[in-house]
N, CA, C and O atoms as CSV, one atom per row, in Angstrom:
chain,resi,resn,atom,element,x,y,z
A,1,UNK,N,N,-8.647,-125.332,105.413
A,1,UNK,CA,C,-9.430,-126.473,104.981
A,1,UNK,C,C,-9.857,-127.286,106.195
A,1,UNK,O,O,-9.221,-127.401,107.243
A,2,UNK,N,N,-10.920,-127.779,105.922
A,2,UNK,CA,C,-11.345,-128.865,107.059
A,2,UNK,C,C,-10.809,-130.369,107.082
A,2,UNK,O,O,-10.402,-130.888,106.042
A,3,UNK,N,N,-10.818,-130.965,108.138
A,3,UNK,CA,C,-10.211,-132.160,108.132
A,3,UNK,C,C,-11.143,-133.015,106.675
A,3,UNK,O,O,-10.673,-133.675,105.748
A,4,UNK,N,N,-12.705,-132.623,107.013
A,4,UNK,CA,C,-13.087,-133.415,106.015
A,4,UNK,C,C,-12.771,-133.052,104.674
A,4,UNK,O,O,-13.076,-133.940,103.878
A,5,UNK,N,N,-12.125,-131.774,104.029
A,5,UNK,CA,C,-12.018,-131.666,103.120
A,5,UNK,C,C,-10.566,-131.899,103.035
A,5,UNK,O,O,-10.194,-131.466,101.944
A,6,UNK,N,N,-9.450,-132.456,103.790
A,6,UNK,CA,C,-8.410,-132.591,103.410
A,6,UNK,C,C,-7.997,-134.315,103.368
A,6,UNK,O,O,-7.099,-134.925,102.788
A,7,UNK,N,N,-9.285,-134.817,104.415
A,7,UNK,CA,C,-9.503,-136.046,103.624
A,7,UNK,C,C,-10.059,-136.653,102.384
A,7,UNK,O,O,-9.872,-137.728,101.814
A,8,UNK,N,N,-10.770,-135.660,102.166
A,8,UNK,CA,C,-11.620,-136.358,100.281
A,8,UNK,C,C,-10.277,-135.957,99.391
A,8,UNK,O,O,-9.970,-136.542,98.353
A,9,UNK,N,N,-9.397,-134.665,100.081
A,9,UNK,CA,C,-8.284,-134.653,98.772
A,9,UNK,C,C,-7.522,-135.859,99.095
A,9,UNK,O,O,-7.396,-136.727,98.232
A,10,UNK,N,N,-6.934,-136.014,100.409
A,10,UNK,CA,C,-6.162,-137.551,100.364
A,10,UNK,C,C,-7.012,-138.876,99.346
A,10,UNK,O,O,-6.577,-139.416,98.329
A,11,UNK,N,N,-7.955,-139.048,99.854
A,11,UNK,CA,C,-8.687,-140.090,99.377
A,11,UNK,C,C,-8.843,-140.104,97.509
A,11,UNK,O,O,-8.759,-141.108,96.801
A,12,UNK,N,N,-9.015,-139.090,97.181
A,12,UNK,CA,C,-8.734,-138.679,95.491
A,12,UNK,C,C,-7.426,-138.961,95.131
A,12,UNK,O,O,-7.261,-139.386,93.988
A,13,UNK,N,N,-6.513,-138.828,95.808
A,13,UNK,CA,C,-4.811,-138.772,95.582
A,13,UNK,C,C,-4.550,-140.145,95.826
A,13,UNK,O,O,-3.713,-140.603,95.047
A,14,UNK,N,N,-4.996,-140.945,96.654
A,14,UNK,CA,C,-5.294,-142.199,96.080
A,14,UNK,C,C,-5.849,-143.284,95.398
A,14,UNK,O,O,-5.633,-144.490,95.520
A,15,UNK,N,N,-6.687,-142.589,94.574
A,15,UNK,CA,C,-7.379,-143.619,93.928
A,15,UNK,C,C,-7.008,-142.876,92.726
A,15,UNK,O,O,-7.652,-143.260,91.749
A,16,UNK,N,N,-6.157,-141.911,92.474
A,16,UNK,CA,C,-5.747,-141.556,90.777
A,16,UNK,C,C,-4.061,-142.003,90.693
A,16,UNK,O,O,-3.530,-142.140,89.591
A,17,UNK,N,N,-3.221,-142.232,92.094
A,17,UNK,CA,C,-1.730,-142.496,92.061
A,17,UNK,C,C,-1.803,-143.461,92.771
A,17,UNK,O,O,-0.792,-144.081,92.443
A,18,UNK,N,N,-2.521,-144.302,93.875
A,18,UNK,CA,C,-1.937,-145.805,93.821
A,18,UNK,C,C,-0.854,-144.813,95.109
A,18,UNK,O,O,-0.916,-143.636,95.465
A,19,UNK,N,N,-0.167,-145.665,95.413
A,19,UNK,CA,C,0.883,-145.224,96.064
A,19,UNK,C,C,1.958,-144.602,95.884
A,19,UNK,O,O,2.852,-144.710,96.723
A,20,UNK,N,N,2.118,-143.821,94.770
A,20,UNK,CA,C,3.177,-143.390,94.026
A,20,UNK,C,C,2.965,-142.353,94.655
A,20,UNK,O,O,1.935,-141.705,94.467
A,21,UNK,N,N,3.853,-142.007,95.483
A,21,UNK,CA,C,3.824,-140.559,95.799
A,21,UNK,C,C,4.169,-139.278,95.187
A,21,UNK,O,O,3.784,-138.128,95.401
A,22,UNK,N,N,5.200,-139.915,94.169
A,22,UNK,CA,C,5.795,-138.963,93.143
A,22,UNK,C,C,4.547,-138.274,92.277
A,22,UNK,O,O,4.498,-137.050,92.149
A,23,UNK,N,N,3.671,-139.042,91.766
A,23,UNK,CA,C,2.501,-138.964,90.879
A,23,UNK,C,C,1.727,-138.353,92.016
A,23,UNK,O,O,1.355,-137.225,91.692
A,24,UNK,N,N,1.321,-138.714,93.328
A,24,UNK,CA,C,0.697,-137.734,94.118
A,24,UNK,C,C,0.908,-136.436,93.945
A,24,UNK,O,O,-0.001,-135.674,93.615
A,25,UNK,N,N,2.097,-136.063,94.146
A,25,UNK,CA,C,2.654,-134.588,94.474
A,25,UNK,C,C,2.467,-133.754,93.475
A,25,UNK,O,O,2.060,-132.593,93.524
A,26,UNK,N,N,2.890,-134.617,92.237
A,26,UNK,CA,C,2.841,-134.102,90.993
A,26,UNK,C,C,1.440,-133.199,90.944
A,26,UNK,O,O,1.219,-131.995,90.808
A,27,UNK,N,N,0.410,-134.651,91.165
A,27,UNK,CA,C,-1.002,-133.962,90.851
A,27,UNK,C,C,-1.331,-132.911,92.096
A,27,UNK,O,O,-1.807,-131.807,91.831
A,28,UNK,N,N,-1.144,-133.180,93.028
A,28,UNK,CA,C,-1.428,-131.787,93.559
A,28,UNK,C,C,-0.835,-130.693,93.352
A,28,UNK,O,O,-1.281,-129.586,93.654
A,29,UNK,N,N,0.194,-130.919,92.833
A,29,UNK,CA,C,0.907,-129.216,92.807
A,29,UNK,C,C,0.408,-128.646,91.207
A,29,UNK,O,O,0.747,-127.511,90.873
A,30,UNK,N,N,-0.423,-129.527,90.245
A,30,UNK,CA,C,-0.596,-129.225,89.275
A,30,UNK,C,C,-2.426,-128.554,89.413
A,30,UNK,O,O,-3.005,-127.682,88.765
A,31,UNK,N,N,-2.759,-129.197,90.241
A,31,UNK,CA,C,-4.249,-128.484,90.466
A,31,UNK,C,C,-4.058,-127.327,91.820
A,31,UNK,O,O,-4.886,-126.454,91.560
A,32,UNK,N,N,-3.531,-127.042,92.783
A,32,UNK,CA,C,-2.964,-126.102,93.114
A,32,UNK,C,C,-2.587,-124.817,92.234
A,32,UNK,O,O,-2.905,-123.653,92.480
A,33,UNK,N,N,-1.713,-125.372,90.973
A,33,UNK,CA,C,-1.331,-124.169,90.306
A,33,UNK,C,C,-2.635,-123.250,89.457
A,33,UNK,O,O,-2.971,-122.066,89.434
A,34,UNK,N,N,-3.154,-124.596,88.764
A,34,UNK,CA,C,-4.625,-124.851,87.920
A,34,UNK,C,C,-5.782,-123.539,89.205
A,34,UNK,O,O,-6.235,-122.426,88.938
A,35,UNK,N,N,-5.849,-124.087,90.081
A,35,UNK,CA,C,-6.887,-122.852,91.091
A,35,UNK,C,C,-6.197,-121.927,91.151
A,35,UNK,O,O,-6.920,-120.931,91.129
A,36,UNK,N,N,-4.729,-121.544,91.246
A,36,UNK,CA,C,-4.469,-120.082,91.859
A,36,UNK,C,C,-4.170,-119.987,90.048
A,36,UNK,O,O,-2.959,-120.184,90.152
A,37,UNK,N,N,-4.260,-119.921,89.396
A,37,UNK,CA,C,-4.457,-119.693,88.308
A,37,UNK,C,C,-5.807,-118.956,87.752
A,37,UNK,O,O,-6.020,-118.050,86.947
A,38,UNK,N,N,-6.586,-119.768,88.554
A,38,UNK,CA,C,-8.256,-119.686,87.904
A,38,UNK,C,C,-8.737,-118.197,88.955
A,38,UNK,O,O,-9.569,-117.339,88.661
A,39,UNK,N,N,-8.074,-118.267,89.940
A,39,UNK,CA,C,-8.161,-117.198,91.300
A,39,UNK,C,C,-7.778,-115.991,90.554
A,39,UNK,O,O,-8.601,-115.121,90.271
A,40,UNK,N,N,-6.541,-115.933,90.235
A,40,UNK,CA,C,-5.917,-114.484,89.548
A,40,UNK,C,C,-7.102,-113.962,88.367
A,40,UNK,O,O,-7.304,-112.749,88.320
A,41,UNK,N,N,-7.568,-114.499,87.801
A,41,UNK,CA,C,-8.014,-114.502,86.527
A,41,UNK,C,C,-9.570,-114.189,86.542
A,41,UNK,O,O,-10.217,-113.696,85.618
A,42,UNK,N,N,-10.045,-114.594,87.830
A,42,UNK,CA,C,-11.641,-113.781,88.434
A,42,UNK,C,C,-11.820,-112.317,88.495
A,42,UNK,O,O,-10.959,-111.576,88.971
A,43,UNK,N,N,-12.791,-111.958,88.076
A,43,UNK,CA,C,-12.768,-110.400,87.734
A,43,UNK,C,C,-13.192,-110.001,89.242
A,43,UNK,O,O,-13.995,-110.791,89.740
A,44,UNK,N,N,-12.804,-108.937,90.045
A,44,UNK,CA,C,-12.961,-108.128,91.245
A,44,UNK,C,C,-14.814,-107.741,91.253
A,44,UNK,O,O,-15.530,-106.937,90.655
A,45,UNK,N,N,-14.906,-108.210,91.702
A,45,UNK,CA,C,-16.910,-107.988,92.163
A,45,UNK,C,C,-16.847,-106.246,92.031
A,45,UNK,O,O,-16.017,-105.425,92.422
A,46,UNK,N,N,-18.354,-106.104,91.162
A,46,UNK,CA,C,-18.670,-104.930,90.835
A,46,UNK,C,C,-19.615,-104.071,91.686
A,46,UNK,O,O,-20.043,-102.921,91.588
A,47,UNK,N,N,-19.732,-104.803,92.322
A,47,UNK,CA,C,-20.349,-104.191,93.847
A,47,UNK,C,C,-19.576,-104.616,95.227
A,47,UNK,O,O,-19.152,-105.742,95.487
A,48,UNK,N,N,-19.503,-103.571,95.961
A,48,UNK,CA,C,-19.115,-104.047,97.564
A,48,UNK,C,C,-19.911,-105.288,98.339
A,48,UNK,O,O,-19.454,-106.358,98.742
A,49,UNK,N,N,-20.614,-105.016,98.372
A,49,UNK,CA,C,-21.667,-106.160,99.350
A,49,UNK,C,C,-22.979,-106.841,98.173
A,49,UNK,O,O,-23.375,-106.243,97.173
A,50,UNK,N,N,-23.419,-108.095,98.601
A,50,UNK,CA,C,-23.822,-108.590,97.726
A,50,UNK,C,C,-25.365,-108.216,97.515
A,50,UNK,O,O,-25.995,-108.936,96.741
A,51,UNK,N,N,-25.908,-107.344,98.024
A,51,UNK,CA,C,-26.955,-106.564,97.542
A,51,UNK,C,C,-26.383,-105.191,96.883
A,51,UNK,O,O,-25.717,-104.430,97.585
A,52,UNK,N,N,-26.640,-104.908,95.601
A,52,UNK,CA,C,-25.749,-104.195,94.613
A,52,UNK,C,C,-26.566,-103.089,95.235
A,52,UNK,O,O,-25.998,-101.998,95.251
A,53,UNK,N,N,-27.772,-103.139,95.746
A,53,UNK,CA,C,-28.128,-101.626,96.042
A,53,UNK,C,C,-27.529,-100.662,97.334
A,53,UNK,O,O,-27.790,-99.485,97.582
A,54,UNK,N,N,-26.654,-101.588,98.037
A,54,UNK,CA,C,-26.056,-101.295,99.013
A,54,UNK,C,C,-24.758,-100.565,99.246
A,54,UNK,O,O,-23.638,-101.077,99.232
A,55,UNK,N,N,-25.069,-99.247,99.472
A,55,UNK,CA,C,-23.580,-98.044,99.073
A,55,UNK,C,C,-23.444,-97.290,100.356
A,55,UNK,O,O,-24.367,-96.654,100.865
A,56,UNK,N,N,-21.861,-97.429,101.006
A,56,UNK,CA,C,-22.063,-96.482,102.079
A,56,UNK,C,C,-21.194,-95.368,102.006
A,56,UNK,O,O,-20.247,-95.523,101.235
A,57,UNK,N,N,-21.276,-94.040,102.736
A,57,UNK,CA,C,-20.329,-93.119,102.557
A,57,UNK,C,C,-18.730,-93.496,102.447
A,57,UNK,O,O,-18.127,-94.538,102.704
A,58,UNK,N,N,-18.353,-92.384,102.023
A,58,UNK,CA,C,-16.547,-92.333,102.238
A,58,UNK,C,C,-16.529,-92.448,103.656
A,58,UNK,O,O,-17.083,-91.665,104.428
A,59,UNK,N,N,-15.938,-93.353,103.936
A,59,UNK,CA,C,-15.089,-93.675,105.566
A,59,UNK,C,C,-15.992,-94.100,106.243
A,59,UNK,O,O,-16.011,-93.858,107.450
A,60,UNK,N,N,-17.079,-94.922,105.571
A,60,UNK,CA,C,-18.211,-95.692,106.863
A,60,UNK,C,C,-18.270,-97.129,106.578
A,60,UNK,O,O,-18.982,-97.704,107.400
A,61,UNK,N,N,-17.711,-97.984,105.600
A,61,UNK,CA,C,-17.158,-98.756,105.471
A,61,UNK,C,C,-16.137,-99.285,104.375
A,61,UNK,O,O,-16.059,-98.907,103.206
A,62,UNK,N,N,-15.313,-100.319,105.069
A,62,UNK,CA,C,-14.064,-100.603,104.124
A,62,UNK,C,C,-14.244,-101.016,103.209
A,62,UNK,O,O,-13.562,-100.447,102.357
A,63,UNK,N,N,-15.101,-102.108,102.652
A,63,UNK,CA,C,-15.426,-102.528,101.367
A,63,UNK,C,C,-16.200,-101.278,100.082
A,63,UNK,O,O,-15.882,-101.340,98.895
A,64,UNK,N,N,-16.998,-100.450,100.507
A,64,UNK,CA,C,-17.700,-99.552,99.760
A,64,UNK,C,C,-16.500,-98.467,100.064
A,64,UNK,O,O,-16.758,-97.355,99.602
A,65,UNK,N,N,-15.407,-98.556,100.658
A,65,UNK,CA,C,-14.263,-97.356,100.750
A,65,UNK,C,C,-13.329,-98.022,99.214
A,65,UNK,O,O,-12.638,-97.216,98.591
A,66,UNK,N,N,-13.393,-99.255,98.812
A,66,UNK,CA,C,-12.579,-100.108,97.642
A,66,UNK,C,C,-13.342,-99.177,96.917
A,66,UNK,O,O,-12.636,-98.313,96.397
A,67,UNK,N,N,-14.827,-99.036,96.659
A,67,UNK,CA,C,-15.140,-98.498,94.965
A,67,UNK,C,C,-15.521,-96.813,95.295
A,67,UNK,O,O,-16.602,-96.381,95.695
A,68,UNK,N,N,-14.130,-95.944,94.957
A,68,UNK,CA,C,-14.453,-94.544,95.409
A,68,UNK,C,C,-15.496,-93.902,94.056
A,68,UNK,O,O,-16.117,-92.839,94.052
A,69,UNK,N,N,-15.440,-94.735,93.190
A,69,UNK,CA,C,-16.068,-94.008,91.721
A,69,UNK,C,C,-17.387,-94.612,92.119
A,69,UNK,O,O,-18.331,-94.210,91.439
A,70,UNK,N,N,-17.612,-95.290,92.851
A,70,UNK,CA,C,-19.439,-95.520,92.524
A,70,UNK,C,C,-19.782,-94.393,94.202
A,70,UNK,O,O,-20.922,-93.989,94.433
A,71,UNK,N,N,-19.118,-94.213,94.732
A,71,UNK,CA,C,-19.196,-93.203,95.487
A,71,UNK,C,C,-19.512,-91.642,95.393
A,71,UNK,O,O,-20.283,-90.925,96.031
A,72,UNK,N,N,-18.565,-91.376,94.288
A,72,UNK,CA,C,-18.545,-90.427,93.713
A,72,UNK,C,C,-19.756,-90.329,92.496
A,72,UNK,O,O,-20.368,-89.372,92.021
A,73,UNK,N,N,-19.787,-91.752,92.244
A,73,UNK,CA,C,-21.446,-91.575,91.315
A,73,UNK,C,C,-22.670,-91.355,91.793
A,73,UNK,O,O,-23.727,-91.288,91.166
A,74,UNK,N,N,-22.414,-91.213,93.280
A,74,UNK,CA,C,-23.701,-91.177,94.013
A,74,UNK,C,C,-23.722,-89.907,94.170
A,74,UNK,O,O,-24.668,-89.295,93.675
A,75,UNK,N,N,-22.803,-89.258,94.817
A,75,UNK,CA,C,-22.691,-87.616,94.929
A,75,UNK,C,C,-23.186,-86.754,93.617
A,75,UNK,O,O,-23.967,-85.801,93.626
A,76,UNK,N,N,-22.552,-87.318,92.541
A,76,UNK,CA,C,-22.920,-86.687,91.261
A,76,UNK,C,C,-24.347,-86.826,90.838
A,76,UNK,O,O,-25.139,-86.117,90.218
A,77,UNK,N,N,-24.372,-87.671,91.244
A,77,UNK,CA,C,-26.089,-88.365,91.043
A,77,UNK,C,C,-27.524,-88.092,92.033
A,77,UNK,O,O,-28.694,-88.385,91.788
A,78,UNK,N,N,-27.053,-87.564,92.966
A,78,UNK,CA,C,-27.799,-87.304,93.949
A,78,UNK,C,C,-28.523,-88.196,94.670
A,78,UNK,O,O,-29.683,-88.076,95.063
A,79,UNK,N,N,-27.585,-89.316,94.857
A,79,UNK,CA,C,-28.493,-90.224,95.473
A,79,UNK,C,C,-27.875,-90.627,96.773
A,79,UNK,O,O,-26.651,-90.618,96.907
A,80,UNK,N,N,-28.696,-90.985,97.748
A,80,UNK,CA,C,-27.942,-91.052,99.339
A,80,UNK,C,C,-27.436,-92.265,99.192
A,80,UNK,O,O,-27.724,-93.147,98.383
A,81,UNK,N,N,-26.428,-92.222,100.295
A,81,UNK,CA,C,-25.679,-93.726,100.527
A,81,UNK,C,C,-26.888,-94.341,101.673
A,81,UNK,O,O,-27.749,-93.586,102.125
A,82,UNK,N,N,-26.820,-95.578,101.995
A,82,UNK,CA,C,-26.989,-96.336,102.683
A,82,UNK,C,C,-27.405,-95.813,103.785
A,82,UNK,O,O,-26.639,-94.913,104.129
A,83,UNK,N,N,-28.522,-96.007,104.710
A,83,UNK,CA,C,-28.459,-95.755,105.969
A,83,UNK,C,C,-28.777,-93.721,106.620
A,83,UNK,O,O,-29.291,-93.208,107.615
A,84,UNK,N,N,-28.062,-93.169,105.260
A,84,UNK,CA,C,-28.552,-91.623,105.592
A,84,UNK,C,C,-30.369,-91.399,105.080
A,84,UNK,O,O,-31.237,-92.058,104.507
A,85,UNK,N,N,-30.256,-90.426,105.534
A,85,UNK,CA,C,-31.922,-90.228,105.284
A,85,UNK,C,C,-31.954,-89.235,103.957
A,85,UNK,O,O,-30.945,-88.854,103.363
A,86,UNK,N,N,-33.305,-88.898,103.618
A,86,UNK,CA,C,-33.272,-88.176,102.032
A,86,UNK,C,C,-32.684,-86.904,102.568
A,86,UNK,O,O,-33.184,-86.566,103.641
A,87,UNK,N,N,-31.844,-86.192,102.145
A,87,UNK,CA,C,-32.005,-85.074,101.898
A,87,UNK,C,C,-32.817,-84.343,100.771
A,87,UNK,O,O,-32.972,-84.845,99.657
A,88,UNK,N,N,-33.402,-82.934,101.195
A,88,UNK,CA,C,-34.068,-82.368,99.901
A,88,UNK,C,C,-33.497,-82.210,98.866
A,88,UNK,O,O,-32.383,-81.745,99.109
A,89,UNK,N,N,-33.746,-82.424,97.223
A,89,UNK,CA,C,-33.158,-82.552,95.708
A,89,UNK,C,C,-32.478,-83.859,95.775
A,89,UNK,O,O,-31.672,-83.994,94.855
A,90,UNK,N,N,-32.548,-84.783,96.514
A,90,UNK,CA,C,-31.698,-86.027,96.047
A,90,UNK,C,C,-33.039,-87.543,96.123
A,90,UNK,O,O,-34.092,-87.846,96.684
A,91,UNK,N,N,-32.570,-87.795,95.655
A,91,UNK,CA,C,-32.950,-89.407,95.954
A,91,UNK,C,C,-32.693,-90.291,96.786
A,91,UNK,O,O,-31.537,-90.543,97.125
A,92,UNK,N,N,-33.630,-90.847,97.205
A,92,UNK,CA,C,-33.433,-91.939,98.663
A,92,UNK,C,C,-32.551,-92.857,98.006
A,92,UNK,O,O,-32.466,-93.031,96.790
A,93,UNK,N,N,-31.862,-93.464,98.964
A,93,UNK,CA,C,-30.974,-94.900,98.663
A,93,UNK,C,C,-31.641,-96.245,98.128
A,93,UNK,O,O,-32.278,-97.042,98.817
A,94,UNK,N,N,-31.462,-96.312,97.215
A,94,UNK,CA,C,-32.101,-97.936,96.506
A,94,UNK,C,C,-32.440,-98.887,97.761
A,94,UNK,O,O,-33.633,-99.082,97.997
A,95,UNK,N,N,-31.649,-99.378,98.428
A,95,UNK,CA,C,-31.687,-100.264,99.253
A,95,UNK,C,C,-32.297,-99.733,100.353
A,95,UNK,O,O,-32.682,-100.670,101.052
A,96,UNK,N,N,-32.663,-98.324,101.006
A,96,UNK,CA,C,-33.343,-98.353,102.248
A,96,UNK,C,C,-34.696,-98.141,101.207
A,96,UNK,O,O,-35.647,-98.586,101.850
A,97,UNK,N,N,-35.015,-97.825,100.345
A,97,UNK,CA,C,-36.497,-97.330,99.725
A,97,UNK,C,C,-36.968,-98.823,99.454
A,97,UNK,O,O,-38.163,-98.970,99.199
A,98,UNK,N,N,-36.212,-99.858,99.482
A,98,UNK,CA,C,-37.089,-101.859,99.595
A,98,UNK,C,C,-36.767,-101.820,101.069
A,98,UNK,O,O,-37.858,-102.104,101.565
A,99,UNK,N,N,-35.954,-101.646,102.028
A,99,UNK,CA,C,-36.002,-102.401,103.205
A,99,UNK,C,C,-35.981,-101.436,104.414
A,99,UNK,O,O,-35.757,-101.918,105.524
A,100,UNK,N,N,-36.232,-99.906,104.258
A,100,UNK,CA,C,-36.323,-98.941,105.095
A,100,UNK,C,C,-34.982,-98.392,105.990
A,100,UNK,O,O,-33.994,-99.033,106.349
A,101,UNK,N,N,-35.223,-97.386,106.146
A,101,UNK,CA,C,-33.790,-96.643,106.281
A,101,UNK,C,C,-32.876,-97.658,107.885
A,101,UNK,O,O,-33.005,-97.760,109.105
A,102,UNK,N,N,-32.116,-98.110,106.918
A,102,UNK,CA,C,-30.403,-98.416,107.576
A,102,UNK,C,C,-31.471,-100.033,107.486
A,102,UNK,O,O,-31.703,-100.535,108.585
A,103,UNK,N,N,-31.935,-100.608,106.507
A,103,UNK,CA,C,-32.834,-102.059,106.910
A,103,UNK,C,C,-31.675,-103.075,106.654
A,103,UNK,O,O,-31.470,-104.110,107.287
A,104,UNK,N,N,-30.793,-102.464,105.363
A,104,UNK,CA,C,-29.596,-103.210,104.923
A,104,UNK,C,C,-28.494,-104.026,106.115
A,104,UNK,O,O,-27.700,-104.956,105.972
A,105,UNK,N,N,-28.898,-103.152,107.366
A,105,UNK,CA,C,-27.768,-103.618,108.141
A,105,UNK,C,C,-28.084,-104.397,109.586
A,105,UNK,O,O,-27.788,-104.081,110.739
A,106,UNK,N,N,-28.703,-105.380,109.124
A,106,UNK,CA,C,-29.089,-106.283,110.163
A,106,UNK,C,C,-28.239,-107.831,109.685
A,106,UNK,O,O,-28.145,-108.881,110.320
A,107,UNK,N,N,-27.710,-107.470,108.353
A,107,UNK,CA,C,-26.260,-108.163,108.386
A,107,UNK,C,C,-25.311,-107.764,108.819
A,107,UNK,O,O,-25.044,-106.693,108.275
A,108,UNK,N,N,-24.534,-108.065,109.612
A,108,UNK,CA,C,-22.814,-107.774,110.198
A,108,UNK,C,C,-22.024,-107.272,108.801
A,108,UNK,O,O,-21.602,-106.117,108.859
A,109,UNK,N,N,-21.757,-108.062,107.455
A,109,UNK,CA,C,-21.416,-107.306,106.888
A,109,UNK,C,C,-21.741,-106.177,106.217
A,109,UNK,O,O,-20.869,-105.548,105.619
A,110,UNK,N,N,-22.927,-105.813,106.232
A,110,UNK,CA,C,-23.463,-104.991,105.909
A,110,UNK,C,C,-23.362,-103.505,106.853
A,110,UNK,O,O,-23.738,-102.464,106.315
A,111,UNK,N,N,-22.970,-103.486,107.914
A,111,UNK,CA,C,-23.200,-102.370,109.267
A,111,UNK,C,C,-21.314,-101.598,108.485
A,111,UNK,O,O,-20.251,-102.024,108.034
A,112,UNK,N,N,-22.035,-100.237,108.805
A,112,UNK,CA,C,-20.635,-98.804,108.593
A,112,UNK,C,C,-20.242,-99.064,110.054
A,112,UNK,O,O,-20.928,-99.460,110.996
A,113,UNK,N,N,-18.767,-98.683,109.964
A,113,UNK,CA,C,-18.019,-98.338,111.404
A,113,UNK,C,C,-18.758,-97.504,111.980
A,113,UNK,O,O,-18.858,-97.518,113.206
A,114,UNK,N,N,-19.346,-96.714,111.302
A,114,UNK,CA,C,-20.285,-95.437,112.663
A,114,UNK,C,C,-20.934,-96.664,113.577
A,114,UNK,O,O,-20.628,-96.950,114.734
A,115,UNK,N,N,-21.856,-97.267,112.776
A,115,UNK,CA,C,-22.851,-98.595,113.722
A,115,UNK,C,C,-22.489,-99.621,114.789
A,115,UNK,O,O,-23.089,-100.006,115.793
A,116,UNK,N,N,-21.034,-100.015,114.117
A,116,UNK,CA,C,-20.664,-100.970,114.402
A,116,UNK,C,C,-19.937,-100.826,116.137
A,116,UNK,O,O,-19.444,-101.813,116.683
């Protein structure tokens, strides 16, 4: 957290408890619980990177290495990952056929360990 954001929580913790510190603590450890509560309970993103058209091979990056089944849907599917070029009988990659082959990775998170 930043100083400024650990001052607006001080500054909230006083103007709902007064000086009661007991009632301070209280309330923070009750909205503390309240977020890692709300945290557990977020469903895991259905894509790796936040352009959904963006898929890279097995072992070219760690986040698209998390979803091996949309990996494997690409193989089955004939469609290239990210950054490779067409092969003949398959389909170009969603994301280089809008932004041209490997265009996806002029974000840092976006670049495979081969690139990087």
């Amino acid at each position: 957290m930043t100083m400024t954001t650990l001052e607006a929580v001080r500054r909230a913790l006083i103007s709902v408890c007064g000086s009661d510190a007991a009632a301070a603590r209280e309330v923070l450890a009750n909205s503390l619980h309240e977020m890692l509560l709300a945290y557990a309970d977020a469903p895991q993103s259905t894509v790796p990177h936040c352009d959904a058209r963006v898929l890279h091979a097995p072992m070219e990056c760690e986040y698209c290495d998390a979803y091996p089944n949309r990996q494997r849907g690409r193989v089955v599917n004939r469609v290239e990952f990210t950054g490779h070029p067409t092969r003949e009988g398959w389909c170009p990659c969603p994301s280089d056929v809008v932004r041209g082959l490997a265009g996806a990775h002029v974000w840092r998170g976006n670049v495979p360990k081969s690139a990087a």
